[in-house]
N, C-alpha and C positions, 0 to 999 in steps of 0.2 A: 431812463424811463421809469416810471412808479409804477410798479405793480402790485398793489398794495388794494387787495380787493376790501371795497368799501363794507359798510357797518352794516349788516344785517338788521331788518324790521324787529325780528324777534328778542335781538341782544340788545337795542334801544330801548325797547320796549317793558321790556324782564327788568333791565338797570335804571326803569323810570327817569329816560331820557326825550322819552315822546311818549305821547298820549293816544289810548286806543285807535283814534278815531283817525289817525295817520296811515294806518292799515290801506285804505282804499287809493293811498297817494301810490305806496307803492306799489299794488297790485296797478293801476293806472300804467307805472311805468314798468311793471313785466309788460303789461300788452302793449305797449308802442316800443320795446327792444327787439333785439337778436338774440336775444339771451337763448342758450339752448337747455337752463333749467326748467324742473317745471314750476307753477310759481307756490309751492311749499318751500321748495331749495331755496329758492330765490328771495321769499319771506324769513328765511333760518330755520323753519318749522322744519321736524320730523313729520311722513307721510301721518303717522297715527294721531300728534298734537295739530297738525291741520284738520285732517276727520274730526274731533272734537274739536277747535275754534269753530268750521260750518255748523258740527250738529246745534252747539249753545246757541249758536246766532241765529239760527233760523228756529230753537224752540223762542227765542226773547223776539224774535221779532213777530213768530204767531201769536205769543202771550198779549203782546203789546198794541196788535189789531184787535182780539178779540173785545 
């Protein structure tokens, strides 16, 4: 059996293996799991680099309404 825990959002990410905007795929599939992470862990994010990915995106995305 492989037990062999798959590639985290954040290390794809960091190593310019995916593209920002892949983020929502996997938050999509923390919410349809069992996962008992929550979904920073499950992103690869530390609790503090999650607080700052939210805080950016929601100042770029008020920016970008105004």
């Amino acid at each position: 059996m492989d037990q062999t825990k798959p590639i985290k959002f954040y290390q794809l990410f960091k190593n310019k293996k995916i593209p920002v905007n892949k983020i929502n795929d996997y938050i999509n599939e923390w919410h349809e799991s069992t996962s008992e992470e929550t979904l920073y862990e499950y992103l690869g994010l530390t609790r503090e680099q999650y607080v700052q990915w939210v805080r950016r995106n929601i100042v770029h995305e008020r920016i970008a309404k105004s």
